[in-house]
C-alpha positions as CSV (number, residue, x, y, z in Angstrom):
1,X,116.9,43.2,283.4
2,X,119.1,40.4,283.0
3,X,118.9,38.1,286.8
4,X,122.0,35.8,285.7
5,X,124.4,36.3,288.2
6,X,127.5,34.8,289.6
7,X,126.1,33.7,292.9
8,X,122.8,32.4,290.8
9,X,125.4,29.7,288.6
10,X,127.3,28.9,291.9
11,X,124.0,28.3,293.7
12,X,122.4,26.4,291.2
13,X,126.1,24.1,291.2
14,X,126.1,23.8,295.0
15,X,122.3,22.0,294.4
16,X,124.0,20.2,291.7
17,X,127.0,18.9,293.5
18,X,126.0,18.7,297.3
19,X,127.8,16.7,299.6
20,X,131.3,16.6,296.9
21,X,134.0,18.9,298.3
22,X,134.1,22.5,296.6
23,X,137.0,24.0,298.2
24,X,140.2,23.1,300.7
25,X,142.1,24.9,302.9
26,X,145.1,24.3,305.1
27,X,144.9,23.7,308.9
28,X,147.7,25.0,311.2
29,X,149.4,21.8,311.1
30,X,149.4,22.0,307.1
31,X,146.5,19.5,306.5
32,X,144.0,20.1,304.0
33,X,140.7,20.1,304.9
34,X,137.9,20.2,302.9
35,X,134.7,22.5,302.7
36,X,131.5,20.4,300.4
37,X,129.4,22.5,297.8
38,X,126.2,22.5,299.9
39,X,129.0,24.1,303.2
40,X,129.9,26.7,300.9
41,X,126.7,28.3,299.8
42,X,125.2,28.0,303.6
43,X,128.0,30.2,304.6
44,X,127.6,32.2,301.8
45,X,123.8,32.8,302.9
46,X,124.9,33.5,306.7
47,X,127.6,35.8,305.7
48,X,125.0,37.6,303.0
49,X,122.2,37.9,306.4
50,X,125.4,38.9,308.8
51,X,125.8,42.0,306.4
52,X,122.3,42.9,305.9
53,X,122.3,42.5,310.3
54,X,124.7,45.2,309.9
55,X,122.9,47.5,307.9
56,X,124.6,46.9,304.6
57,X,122.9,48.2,301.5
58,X,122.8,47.8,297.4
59,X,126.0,49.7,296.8
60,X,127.7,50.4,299.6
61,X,131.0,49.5,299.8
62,X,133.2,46.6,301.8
63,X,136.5,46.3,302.1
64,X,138.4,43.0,301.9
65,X,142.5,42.5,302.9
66,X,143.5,39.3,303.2
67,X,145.7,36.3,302.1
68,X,143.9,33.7,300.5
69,X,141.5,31.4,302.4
70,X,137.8,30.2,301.5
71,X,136.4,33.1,303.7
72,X,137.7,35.4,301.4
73,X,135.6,33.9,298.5
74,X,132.9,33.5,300.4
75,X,132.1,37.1,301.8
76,X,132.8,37.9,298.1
77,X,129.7,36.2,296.2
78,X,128.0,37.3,300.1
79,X,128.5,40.9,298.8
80,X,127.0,40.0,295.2
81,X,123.8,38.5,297.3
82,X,123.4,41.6,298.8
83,X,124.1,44.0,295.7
84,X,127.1,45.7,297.6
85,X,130.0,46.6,296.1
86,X,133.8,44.5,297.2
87,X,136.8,46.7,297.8
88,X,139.9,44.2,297.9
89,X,143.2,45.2,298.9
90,X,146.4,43.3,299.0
91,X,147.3,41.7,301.7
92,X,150.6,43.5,302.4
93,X,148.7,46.8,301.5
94,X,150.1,49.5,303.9
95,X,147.8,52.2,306.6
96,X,149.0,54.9,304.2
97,X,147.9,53.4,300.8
98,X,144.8,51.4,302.1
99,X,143.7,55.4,304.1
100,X,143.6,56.5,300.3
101,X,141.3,53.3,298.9
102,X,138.9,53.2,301.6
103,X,137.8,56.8,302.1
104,X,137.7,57.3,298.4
105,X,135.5,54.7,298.3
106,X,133.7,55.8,301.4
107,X,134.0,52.2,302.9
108,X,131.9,51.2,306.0
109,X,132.7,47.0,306.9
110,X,136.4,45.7,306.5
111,X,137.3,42.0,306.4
112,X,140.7,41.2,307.2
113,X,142.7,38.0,307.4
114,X,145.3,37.7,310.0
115,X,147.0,39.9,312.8
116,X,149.2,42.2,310.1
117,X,146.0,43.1,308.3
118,X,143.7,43.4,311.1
119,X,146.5,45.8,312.6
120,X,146.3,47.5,309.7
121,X,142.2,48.0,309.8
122,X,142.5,48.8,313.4
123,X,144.7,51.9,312.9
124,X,142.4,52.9,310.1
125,X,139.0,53.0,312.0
126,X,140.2,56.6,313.0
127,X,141.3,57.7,309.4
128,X,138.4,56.6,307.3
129,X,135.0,57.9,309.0
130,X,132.5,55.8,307.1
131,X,134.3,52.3,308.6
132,X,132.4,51.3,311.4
133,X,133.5,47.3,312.0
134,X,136.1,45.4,311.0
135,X,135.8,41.4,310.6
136,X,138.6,38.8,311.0
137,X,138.7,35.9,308.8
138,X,141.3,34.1,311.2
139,X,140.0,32.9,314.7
140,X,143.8,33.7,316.2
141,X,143.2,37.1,315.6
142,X,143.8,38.7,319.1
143,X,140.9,41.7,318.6
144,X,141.0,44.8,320.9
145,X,138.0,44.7,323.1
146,X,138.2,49.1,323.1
147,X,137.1,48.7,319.0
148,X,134.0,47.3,317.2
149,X,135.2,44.6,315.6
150,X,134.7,40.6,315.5
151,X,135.8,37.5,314.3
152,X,134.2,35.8,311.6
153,X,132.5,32.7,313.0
154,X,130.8,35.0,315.4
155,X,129.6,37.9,312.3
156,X,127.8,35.0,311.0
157,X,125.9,34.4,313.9
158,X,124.7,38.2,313.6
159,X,123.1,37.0,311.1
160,X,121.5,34.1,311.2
161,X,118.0,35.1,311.8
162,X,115.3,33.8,309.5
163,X,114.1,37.6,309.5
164,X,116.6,38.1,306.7
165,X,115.7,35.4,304.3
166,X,112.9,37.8,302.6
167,X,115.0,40.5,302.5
168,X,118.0,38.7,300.6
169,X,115.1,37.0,298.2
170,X,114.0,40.3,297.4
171,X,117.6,41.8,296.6
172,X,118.4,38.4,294.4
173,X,115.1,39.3,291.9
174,X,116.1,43.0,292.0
175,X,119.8,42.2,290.9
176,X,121.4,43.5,287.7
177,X,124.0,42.4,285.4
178,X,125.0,45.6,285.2
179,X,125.5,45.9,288.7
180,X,128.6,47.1,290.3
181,X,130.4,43.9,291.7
182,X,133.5,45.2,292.6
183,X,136.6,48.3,293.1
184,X,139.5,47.2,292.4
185,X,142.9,49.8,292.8
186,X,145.5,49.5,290.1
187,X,149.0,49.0,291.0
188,X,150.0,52.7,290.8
189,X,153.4,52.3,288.9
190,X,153.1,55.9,288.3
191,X,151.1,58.0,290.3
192,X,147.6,58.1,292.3
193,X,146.0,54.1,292.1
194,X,142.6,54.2,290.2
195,X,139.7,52.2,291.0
196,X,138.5,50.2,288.1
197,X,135.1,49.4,288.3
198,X,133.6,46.2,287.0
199,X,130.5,44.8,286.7
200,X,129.1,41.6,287.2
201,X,128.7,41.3,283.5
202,X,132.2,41.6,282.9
203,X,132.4,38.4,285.0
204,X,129.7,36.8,283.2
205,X,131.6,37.6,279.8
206,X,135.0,36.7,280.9
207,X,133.5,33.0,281.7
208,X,131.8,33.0,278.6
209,X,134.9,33.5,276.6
210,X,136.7,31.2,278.7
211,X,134.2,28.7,278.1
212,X,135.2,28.9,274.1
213,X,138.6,28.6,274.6
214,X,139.4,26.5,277.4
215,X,138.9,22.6,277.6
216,X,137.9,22.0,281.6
217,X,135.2,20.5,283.8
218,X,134.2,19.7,286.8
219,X,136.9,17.0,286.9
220,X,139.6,19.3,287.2
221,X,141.3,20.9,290.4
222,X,143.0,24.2,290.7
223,X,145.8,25.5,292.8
224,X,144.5,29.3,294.2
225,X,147.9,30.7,295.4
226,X,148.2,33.8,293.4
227,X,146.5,36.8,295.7
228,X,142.6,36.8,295.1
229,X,143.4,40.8,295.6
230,X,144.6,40.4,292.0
231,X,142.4,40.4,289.3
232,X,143.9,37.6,287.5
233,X,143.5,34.9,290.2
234,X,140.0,36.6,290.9
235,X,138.5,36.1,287.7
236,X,140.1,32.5,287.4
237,X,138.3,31.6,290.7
238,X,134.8,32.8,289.3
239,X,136.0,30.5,286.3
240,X,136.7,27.4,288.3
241,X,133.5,27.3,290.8
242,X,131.5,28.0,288.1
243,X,132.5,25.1,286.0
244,X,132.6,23.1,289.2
245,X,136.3,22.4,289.7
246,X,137.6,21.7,293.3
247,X,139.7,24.4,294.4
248,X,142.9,24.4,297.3
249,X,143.2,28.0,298.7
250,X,147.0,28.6,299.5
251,X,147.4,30.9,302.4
252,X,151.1,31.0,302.1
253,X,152.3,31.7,298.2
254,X,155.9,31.0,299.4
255,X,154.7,27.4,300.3
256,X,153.6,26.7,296.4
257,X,156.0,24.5,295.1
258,X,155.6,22.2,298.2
259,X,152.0,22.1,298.1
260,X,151.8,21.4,294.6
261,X,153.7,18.3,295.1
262,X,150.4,17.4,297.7
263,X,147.6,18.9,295.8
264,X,148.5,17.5,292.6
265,X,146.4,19.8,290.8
266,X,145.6,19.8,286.9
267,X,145.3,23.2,286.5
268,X,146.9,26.7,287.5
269,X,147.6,30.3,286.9
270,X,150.9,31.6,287.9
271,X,153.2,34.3,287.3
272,X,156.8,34.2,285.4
273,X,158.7,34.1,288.6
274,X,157.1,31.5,289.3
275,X,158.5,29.6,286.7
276,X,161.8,31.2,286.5
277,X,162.2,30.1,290.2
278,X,161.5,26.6,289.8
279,X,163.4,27.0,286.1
280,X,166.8,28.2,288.5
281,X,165.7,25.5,291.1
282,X,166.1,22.9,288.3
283,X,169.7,23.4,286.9
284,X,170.9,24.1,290.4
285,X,170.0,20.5,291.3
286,X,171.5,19.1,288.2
287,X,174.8,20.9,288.6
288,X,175.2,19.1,291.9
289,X,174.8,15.8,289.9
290,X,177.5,13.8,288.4
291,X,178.6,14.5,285.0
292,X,176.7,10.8,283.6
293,X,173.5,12.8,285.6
294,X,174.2,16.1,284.0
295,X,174.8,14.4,280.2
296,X,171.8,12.5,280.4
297,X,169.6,15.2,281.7
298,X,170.9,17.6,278.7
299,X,170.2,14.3,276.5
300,X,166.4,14.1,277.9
301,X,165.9,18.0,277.4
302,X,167.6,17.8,273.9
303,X,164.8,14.9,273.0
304,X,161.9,17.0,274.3
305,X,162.9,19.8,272.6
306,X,163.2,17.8,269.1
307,X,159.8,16.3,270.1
308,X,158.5,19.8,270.7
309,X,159.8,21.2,266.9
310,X,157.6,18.3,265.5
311,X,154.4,18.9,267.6
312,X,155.6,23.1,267.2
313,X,155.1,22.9,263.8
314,X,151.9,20.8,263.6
315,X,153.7,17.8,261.9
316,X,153.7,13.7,263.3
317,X,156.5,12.8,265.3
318,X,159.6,10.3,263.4
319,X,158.9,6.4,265.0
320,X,162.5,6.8,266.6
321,X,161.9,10.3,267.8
322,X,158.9,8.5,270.0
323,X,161.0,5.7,270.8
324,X,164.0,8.3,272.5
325,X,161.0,10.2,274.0
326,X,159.4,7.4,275.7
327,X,163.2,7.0,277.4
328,X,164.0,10.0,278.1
329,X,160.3,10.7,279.5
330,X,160.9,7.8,281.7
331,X,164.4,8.3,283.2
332,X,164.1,12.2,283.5
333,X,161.0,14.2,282.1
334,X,158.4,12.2,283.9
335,X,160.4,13.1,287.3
336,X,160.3,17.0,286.7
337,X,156.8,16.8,286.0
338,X,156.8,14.9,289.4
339,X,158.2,17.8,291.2
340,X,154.9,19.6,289.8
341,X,152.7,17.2,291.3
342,X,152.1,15.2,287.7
343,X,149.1,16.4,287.1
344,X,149.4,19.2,285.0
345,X,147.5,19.7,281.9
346,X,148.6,23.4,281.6
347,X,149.5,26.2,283.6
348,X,148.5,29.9,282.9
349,X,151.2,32.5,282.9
350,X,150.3,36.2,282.5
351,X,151.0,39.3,284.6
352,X,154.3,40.3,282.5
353,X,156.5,38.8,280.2
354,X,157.8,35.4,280.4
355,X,161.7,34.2,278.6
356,X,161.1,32.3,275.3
357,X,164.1,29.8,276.9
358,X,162.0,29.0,279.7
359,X,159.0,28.5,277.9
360,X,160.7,25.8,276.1
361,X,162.4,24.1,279.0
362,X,158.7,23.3,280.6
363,X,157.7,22.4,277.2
364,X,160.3,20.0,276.8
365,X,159.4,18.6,280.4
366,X,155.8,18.2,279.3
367,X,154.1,20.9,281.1
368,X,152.3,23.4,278.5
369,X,152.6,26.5,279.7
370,X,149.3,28.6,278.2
371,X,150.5,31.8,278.1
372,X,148.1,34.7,278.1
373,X,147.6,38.6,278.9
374,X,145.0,40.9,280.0
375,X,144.7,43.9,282.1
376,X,142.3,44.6,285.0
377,X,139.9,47.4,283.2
378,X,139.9,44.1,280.8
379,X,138.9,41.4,283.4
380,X,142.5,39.8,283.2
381,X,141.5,38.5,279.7
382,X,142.5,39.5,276.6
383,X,144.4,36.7,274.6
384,X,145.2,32.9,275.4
385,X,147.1,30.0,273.7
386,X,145.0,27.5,272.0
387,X,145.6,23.8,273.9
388,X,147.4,22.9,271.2
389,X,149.3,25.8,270.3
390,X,152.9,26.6,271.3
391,X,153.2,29.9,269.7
392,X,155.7,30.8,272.5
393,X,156.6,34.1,271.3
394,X,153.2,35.8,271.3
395,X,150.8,36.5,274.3
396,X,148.2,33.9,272.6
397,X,145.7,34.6,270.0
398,X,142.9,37.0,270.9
399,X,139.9,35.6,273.0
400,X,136.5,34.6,271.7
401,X,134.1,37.5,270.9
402,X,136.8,40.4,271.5
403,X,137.5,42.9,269.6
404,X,141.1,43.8,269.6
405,X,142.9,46.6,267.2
406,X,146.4,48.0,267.3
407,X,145.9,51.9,267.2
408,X,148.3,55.0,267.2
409,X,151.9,54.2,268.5
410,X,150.9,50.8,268.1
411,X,148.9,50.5,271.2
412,X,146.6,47.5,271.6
413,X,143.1,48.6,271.7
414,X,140.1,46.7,273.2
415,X,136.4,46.2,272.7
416,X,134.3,43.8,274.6
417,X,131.8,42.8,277.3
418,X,134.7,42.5,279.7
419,X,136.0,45.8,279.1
420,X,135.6,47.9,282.4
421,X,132.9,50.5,283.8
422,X,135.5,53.1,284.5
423,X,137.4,54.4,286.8
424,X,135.9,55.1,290.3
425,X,135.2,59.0,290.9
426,X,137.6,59.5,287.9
427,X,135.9,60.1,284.6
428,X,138.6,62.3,283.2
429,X,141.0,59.6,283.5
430,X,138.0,57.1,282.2
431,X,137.6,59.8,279.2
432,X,141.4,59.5,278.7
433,X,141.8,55.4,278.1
434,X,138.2,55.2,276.0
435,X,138.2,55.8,272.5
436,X,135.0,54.5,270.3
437,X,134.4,52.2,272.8
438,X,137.7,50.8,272.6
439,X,140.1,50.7,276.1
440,X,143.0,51.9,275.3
441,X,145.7,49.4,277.1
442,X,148.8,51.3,277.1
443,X,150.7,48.5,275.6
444,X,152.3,48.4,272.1
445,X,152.2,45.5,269.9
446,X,151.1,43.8,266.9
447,X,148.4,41.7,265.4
448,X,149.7,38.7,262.7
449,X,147.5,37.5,260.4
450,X,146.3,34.5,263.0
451,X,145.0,36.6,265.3
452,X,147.9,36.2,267.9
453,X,149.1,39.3,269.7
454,X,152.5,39.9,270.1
455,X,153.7,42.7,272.6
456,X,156.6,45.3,272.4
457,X,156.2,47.5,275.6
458,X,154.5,49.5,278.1
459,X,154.0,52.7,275.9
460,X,154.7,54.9,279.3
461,X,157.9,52.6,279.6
462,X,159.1,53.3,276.1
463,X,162.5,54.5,276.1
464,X,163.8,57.7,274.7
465,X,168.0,57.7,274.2
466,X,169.7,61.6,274.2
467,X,170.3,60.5,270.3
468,X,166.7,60.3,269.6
469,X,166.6,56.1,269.6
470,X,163.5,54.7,270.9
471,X,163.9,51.6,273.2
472,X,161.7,48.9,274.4
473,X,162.8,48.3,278.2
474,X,161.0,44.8,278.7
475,X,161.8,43.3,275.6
476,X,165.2,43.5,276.7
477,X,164.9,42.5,279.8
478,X,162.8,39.6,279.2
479,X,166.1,38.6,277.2
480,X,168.6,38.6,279.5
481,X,166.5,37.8,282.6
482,X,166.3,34.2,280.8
483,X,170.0,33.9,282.1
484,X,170.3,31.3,285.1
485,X,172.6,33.7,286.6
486,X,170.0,37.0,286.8
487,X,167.3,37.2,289.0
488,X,165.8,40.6,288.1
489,X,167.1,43.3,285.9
490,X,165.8,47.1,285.0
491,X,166.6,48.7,281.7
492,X,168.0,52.5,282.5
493,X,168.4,55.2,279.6
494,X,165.7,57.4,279.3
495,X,167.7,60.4,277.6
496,X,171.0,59.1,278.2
497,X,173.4,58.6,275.4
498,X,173.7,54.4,276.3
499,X,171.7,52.3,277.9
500,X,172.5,50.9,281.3
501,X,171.3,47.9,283.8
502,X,171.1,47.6,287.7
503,X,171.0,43.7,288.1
504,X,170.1,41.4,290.9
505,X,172.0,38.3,290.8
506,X,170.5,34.7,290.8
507,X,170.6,33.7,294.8
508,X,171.5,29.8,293.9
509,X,173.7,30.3,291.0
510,X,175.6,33.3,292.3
511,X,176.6,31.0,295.3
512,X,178.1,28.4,292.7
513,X,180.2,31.2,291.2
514,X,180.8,32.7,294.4
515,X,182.9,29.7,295.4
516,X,184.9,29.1,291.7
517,X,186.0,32.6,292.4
518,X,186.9,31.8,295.9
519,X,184.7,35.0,297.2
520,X,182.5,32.9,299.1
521,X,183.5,34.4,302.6
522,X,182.7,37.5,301.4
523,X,180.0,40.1,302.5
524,X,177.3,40.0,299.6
525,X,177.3,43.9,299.2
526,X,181.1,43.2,298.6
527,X,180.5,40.2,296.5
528,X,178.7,42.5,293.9
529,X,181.5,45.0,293.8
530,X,184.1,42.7,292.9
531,X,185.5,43.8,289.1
532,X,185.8,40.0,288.6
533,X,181.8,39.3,289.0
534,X,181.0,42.6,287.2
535,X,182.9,41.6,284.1
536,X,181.4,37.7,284.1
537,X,178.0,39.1,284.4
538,X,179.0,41.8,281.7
539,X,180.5,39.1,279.5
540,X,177.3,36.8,279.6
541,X,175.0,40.0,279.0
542,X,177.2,40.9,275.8
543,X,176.5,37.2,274.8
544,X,172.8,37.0,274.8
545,X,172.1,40.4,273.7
546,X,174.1,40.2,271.0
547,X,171.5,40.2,267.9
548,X,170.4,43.2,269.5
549,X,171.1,47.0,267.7
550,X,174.0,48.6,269.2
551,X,171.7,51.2,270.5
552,X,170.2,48.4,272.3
553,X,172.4,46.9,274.1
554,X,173.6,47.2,277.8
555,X,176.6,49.3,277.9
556,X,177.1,49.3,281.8
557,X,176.1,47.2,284.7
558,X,175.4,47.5,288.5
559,X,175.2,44.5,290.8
560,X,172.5,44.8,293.7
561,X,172.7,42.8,296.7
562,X,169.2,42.7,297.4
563,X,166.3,41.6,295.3
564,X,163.4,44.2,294.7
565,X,160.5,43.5,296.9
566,X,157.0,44.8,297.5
567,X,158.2,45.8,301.4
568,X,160.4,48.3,299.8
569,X,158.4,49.7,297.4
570,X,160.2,47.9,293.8
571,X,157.7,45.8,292.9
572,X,154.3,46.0,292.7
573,X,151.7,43.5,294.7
574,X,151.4,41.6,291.1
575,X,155.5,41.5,291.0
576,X,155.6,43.9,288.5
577,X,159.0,46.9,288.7
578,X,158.1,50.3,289.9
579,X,160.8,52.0,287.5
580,X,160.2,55.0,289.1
581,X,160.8,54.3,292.7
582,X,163.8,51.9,291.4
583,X,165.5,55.0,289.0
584,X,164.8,57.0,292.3
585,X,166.2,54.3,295.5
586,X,169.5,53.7,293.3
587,X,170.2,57.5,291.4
588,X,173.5,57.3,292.6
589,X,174.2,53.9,291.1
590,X,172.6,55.1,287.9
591,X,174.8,58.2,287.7
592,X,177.4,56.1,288.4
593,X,177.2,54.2,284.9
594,X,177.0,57.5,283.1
């Protein structure tokens, strides 16, 4: 029996630490306020003694649907206390999808954040027979008086009997790594989600790894904004309080690049729309400029980039090289970063593939963006950039003390301690992905002779033309979504003799073009019929795929109005495209093209 645990290395930092502020959060009137290490782990204990007041047991379940606030963190290592088993959901998760997760899973407490997810819970206490109280983070919460629920601040009082301090004492010396910490649904891109179970020793091994190949301490401060329902921002906030960083919990992610500014954080993880938001942002500001702003903001790129080839491949940097630098980082570089906050030392980027081109426009700003890629059977973590790498074109070199092969079809294959339990009441589809011990990932790639991993596709998204021609969907459309002018594009051809794109325009930069055409008075739904538009956006497609095989290439085009959301069922909670439901909302567009 191995009694390391996550709640015993946050416990033993809360001693460590004390009065110095662990966490922040935002009040109503967009303050932040803070929460000190020794606050954190007393509500911790009350919420662990609130759950054992309501009967909660080693391995029962809990559900948790909320945005992201401290009390989401902190009924989370209150569950680990008590050896039960977290159920998170996303926050936008809908009566029909979170029915399916919480009887599966035979759920009996819920905590929920706001109205819309305590809504939610309320219309599911008469769908899922084994939840019997639900429990709202947010004191606003208006709760119906007919139902047994409560809100937080008054759940902890439940419990805040001595009575339960032998019980929780005796539960924390019984613990197991091994123990199931937590049930966490996949994204479902095609078919029935499946609960992948991991254990608090995948934790522990994902920080360990970490630990051998990140540089941080406790002198860093991270930006949460990403949901904690995700297992990426999850595992990253295990990371940070257990190497005593100072947290911000964002409760609004649509607030991010205003509160960065604030926060001034060093650290973060993010997403690629992230960046390819803020990358859009960018050049739509400097196209407003003068042409003297424009030519020397292309000259302070141009410098950073030269700088970049130098530091790229690991050689010192020409004396007059630094002395244009230094300029250029003064009159232009050192004022994007600014926009940032300024206190970046990197920024994580996984979740799906992230444009070469933008890579290298942050790079040349001076924010290193340390790309990575993981799964959640896989803890999130699979490979990472070195600090000093800028190997943009792979997803990093393989994490400490993995074991990763490239199999059959190329798929990447995975052996580790954060490798998963399984999936939840599915050992078929467990039997399935497991081979040798290795996790099967579902993704092609390949392995150079560093160690770094660089991906092709999505196996189940590999393409199959009428002529035989096998096609890689995001490769391309990691391309061509680098354009300014795109916003989001899917790949169509799956046996069809060409392949074919439905393509969201760039919001900012389709209203520039817009007005050169003089269609600005326009409808947008007739905006993106124009022949005019549909030709420019075919034109700047045929330019950037054009080292591409002809079998490759995009043939045909269809301009969407609209961007795909989660609300309508295009993306995933993570961001990722639902090809499925997208081939399926839009057939007769598709047809169209063919």
């Amino acid at each position: 029996m191995n009694n390391q645990q996550l709640t015993s290395i946050l416990r033993n930092n809360c001693k460590k630490y004390g009065s110095r502020d662990a966490v922040f959060y935002q009040k109503s009137d967009k303050s932040w306020t803070p929460i000190s290490w020794t606050e954190l782990w007393q509500s911790i204990e009350d919420t662990a003694k609130a759950l054992l007041a309501n009967g909660v047991k080693p391995g029962d379940k809990v559900g948790i649907m909320s945005r992201n606030m401290p009390e989401w963190t902190i009924s989370d290592y209150a569950l680990q206390l008590v050896r039960a088993v977290s159920v998170p959901l996303f926050s936008s998760t809908s009566v029909a999808q979170a029915e399916y997760m919480l009887n599966e899973t035979e759920t009996t407490l819920f905590f929920v954040g706001e109205q819309e997810q305590y809504d939610v819970a309320k219309a599911l206490l008469q769908k899922v027979p084994t939840l019997s109280k639900i429990i709202a983070f947010d004191p606003s919460v208006q709760i119906d008086k007919a139902v047994d629920a409560v809100h937080f601040a008054d759940f902890l009082n439940e419990g805040r009997a001595n009575i339960y301090d032998k019980q929780l004492q005796v539960l924390s010396q019984e613990a197991q790594d091994q123990d199931l910490c937590t049930i966490i649904y996949t994204s479902g891109t095609s078919g029935v989600p499946k609960g992948v179970m991991l254990s608090v020793a995948n934790f522990l091994y994902c920080i360990k790894i970490h630990d051998l190949r990140l540089d941080v301490d406790d002198k860093d401060v991270s930006f949460c904004f990403l949901p904690l329902s995700h297992i990426f921002e999850r595992a990253w906030t295990f990371n940070v309080l257990s190497k005593g960083m100072i947290s911000y919990y964002l409760r609004n992610p649509k607030e991010v690049v205003a509160s960065v500014k604030v926060v001034k954080p060093t650290i973060m993880c993010s997403v690629p729309r992230f960046f390819e938001k803020t990358h859009e942002g960018v050049n739509a500001e400097i196209a407003k400029g003068s042409a003297i702003k424009q030519s020397i903001f292309k000259w302070a790129i141009n410098v950073g980039g030269r700088r970049l080839d130098y530091i790229w491949n690991k050689k010192p940097v020409p004396a007059m090289l630094k002395i244009a630098y230094s300029i250029a980082d003064k009159l232009v570089l050192a004022k994007g970063r600014a926009a940032l906050g300024g206190n970046f030392r990197f920024m994580v980027c996984g979740g799906a593939a992230l444009s070469v081109e933008i890579i290298h426009f942050f790079e040349q700003v001076g924010i290193h963006i340390k790309v990575g890629y993981g799964l959640t059977e896989t803890v999130a973590s699979v490979t990472c950039l070195l600090d000093d790498d800028i190997n943009t074109k792979s997803v990093g070199k393989i994490m400490p003390l993995l074991d990763v092969k490239i199999g059959e079809n190329d798929e990447v294959m995975v052996k580790g301690g954060t490798v998963f339990m399984g999936y939840y009441k599915k050992p078929e589809l467990t039997a399935e992905v497991m081979k040798d011990g290795y996790f099967c990932t579902g993704d092609a790639g390949r392995l150079d002779e560093n160690g770094y991993l660089f991906l092709t596709d999505r196996i189940k998204d590999i393409i199959k033309t009428s002529s035989g021609k096998y096609i890689a969907p995001q490769k391309i459309e990691s391309l061509l979504s680098g354009d300014k002018f795109i916003e989001q594009i899917t790949i169509i051809g799956n046996e069809r003799k060409y392949i074919t794109a439905l393509v969201v325009p760039a919001a900012i930069a389709f209203a520039g073009l817009m007005k050169e055409m003089r269609l600005e008075n326009k409808p947008r739904d007739e905006q993106v019929k124009q022949k005019e538009v549909i030709a420019f956006y075919q034109q700047r497609i045929d330019t950037l795929q054009k080292d591409l095989s002809p079998y490759e290439q995009v043939k045909k085009i269809v301009l969407l109005p609209n961007e795909f959301t989660i609300q309508t069922g295009e993306l995933t909670p993570s961001l990722k495209i639902m090809r499925r439901v997208i081939t399926e909302q839009f057939k007769n567009e598709i047809e169209g093209m063919y």
